[in-house]
N, C-alpha and C positions, 0 to 999 in steps of 0.2 A: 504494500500500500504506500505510494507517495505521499509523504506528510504534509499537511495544508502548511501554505506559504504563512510566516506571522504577520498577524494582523497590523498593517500601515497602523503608524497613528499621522499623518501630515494634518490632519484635520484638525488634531491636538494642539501640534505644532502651531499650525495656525492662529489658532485660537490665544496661542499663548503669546506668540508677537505683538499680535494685535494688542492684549492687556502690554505686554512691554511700550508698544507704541504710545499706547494712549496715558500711561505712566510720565512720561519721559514728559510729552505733550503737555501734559497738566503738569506737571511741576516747572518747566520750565513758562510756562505761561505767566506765570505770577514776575517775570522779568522784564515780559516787554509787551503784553496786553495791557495791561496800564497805560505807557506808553504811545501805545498806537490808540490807543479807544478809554481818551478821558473819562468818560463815561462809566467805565469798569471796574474805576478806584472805589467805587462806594463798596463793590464786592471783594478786591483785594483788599479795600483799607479795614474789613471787618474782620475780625479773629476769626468767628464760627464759620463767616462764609468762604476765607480765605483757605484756613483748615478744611472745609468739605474739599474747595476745588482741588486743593493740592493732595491729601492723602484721604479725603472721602472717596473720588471720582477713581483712582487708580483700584481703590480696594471694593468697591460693586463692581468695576469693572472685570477684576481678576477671577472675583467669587462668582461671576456669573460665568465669564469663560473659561478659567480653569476647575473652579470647585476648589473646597477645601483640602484635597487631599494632602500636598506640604506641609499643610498648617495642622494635620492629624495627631503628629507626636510632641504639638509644641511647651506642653510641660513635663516631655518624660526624661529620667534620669538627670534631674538637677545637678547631682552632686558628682558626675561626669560632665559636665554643661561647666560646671562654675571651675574645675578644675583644666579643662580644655579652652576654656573663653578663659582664664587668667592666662595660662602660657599663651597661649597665641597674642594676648593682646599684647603681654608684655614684652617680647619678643619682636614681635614685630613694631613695635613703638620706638622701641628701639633702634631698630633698622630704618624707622623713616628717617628718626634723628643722625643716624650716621649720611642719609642720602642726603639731607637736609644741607650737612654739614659740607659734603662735598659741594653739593652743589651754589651753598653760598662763597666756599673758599673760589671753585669757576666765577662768580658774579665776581666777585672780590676783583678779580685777573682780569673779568674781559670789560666787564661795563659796573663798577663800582657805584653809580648815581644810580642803577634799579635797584639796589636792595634798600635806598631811602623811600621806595614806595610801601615797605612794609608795613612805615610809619600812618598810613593812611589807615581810618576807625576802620575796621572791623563792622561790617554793616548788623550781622547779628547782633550784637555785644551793644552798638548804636540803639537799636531799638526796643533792648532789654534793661535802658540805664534807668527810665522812668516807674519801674519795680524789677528790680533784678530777685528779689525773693522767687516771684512769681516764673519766674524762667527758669528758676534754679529747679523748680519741684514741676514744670512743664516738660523740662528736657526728656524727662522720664515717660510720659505721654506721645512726644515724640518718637522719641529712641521705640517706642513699642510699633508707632505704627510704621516708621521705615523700615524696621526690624522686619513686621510682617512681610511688607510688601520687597523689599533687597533680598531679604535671606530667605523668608519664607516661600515668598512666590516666584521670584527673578533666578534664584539661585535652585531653591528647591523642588525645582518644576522639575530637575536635572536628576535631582537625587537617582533614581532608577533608571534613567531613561543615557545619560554619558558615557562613555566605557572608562574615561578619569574626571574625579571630581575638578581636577586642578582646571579644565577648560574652560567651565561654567562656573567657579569661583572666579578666575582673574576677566571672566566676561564682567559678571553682575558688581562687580569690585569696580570696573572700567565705567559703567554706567554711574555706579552710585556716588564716584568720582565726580562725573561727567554733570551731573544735574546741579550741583555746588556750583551754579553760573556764577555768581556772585563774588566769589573768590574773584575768578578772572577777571569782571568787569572793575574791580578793586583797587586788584593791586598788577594790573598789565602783563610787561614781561617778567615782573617777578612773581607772576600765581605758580609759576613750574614748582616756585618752594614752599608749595602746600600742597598740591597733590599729590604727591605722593602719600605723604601722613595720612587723607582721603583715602585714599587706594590700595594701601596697606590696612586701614583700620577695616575699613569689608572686607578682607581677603581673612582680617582674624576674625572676625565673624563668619564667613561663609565656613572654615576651618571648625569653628565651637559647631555648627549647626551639624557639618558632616561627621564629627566625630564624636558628638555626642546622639546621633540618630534622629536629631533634628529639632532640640530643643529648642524654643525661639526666648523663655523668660531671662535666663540668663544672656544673651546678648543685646534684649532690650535694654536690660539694666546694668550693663556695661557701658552701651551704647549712650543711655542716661548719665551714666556717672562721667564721663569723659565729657558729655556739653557741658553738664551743670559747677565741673571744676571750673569752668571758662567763662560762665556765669556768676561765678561764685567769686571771680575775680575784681566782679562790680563792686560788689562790698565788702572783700578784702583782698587788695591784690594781694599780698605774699602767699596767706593761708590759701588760696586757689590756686595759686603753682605748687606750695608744696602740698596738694591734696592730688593733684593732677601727676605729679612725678611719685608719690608713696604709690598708690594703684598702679602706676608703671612697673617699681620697684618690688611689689609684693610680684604682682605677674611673674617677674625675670625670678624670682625666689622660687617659684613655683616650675618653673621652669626646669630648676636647677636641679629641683629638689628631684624632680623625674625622673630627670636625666642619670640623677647619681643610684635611683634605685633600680636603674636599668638589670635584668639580670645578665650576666656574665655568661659572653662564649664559651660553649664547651672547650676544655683541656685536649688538643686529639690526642689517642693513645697513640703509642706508639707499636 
């Protein structure tokens, strides 16, 4: 008996660009529909209605074309979640800070007057100066629904479907990069030294989701604690670096801590 061919999913597929499409669409809208159609500030200038368009409209969108299914195991095995989302974050935080670093020593070399654009507000951080409390304990609301919608849906549409997760991690990492316009419009030629830190911080998260089986609580509240240190810096700068760099530090602990309980290659006989 010939075994029936497996069943296509392009339809699937389909289906799922399309939610990437219309994701992408709608968050990047809130940058220059305003812009073009004065008219539309009264809907970006409101919190609830600006929140639906940006991560409402992506998440009916996804739930009706993909379904939940990513989103299935999103509070299983916490304490594989929290110990996988610390290495990764901290580890990789740390490698942004080394790209960082090269890459301002290059600025340094070739064009010295772009890394004084760095000096330019911070637009987030600009619009959170009028209650930074409130941002500090939002970040967390956030971080959940980017979380769903990056890791849960962008990334773990893949989970089953990739032959290596590494494809659809540095994809949904590249997008979630990518939709941070605001950086760019910011701070010009010198946004190169922030995406990375971007594009490394999803890539630790796509990393917690895949190896913890797909947790999504712990990397929203990782995701949380990383804005809200930066929020946190509205009302104390020091204590918001050093809250920001401890959770680096514990990660890189955690890390280590792994690494050294590695067990030990077998002795060959001889």
């Amino acid at each position: 008996m010939i075994p029936a061919p497996p069943r296509r999913s392009d339809g699937a597929v389909a289906r799922y660009v399309a939610g990437v499409v219309i994701t992408v669409v709608a968050i990047l809208s809130q940058y220059f529909v305003p812009e073009l159609w004065p008219a539309t500030r009264v809907v970006y200038g409101n919190l609830p209605c600006d929140l639906f368009v940006v991560y409402g409209i992506p998440v009916i969108s996804f739930a009706v074309l993909v379904g939940a299914g990513p989103l299935r195991a999103w509070a299983s095995r916490i304490g594989t979640a929290a110990v996988e989302g610390l290495r990764w974050y901290g580890l990789l935080s740390v490698l942004a800070l080394v790209i960082v670093l090269f890459l301002a020593i290059g600025y340094e070399i070739v064009d010295p007057a772009a890394l004084k654009l760095l000096n330019r507000p911070n637009p987030a951080l600009t619009q959170a100066m009028g209650d930074p409390w409130f941002w500090v304990g939002f970040s967390f609301v956030v971080g959940a629904f980017e979380e769903t919608i990056f890791r849960g849906w962008i990334y773990g549409f893949w989970q089953s479907r990739a032959a290596s997760w590494l494809t659809p991690a540095i994809g949904s990492s590249a997008i979630f990069a990518g939709v941070h316009l605001y950086y760019g419009t910011t701070y010009g030629i010198a946004a190169p030294l922030i995406f990375p830190g971007l594009f490394l911080l999803g890539f630790a998260f796509a990393a917690t989701y895949r190896f913890s089986g797909g947790n999504l609580v712990v990397v929203a509240l990782l995701h949380g604690a990383n804005d809200a240190t930066a929020f946190y810096t509205l009302i104390n700068s020091t204590l918001g670096v050093v809250l920001h760099y401890v959770l680096i530090f514990v990660g890189v602990i955690v890390a280590v801590v792994l690494y050294a309980r590695r067990p030990s290659p077998p002795i060959p006989t001889i």
